[in-house]
N, CA and C of each residue as an Amber inpcrd file, in Angstrom:
protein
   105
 -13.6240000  16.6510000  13.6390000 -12.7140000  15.6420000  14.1640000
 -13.0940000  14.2540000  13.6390000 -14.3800000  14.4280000  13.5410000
 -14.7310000  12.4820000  13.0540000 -14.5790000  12.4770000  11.7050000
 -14.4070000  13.3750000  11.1260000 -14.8470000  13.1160000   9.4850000
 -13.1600000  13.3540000   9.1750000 -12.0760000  13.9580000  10.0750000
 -10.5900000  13.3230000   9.8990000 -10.4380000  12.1720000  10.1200000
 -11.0070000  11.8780000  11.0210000 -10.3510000  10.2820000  11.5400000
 -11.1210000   9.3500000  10.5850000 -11.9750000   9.5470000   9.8860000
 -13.1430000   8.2710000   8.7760000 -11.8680000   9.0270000   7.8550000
 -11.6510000   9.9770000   7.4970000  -9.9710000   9.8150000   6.1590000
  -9.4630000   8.8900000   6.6490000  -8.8590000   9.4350000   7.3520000
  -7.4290000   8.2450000   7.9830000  -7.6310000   7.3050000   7.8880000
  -8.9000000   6.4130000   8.2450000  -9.3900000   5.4570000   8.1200000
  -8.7000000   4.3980000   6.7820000  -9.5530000   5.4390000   6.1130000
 -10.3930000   4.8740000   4.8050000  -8.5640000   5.3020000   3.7280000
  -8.0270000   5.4550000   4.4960000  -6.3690000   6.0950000   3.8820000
  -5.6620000   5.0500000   4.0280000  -5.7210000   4.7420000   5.6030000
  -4.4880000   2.9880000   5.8310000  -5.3440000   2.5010000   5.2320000
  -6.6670000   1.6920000   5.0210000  -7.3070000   0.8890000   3.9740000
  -6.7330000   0.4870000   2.6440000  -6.4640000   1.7660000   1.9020000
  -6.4480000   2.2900000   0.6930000  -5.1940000   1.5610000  -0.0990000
  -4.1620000   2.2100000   1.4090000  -2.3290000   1.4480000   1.7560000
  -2.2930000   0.5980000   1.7330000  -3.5160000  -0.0080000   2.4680000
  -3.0240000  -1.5100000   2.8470000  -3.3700000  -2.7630000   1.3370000
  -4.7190000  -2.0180000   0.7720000  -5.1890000  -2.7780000  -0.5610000
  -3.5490000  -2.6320000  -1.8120000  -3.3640000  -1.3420000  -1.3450000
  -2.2140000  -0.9970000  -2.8150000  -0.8970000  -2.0910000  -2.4140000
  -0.2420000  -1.9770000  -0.8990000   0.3320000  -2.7650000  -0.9490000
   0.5340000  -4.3920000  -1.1480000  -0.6900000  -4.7660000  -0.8590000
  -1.5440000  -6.5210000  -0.7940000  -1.0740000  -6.8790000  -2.6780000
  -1.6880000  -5.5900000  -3.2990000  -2.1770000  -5.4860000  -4.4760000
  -0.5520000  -5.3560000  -5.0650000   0.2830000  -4.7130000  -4.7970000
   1.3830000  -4.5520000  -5.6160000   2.7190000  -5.1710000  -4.7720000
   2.5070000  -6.2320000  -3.9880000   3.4740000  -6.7510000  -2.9190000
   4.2070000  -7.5820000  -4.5320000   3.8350000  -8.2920000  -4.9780000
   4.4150000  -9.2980000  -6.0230000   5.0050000  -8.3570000  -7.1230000
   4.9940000  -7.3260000  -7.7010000   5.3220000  -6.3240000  -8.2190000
   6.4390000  -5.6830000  -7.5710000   6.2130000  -5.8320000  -6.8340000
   7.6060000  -4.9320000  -5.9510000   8.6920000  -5.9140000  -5.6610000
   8.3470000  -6.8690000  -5.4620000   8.9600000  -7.6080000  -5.0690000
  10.1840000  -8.4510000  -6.2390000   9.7780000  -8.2520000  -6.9510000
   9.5780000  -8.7740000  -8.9340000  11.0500000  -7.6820000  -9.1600000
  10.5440000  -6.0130000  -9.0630000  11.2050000  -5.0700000  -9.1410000
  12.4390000  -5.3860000  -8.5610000  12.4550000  -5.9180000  -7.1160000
  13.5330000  -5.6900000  -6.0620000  14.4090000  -6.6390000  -6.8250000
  14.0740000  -7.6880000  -7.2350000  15.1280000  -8.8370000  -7.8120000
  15.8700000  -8.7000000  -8.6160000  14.9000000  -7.6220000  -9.6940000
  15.6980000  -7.3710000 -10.9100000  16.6190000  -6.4160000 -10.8780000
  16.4840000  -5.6550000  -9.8990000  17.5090000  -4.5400000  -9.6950000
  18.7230000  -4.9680000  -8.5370000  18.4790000  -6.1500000  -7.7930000
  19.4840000  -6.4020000  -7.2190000  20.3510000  -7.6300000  -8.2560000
  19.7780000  -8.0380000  -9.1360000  21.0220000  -9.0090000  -9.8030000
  21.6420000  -8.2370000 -11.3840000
């Protein structure tokens, strides 16, 4: 049970760096495909 929940953990972490990390990228994406 503990060594699921240290994944999970260490999983939203992971999410949260990729999104921080690729927020301006995506965001970049969204523009170009909406005009």
């Amino acid at each position: 049970m503990q060594l699921v929940d240290r994944g999970r953990d260490r999983l939203d972490q992971d999410e949260g760096d990729l999104l921080n990390a690729g927020g301006d990228r995506e965001r970049e994406f969204v523009d170009r495909a909406s005009s």
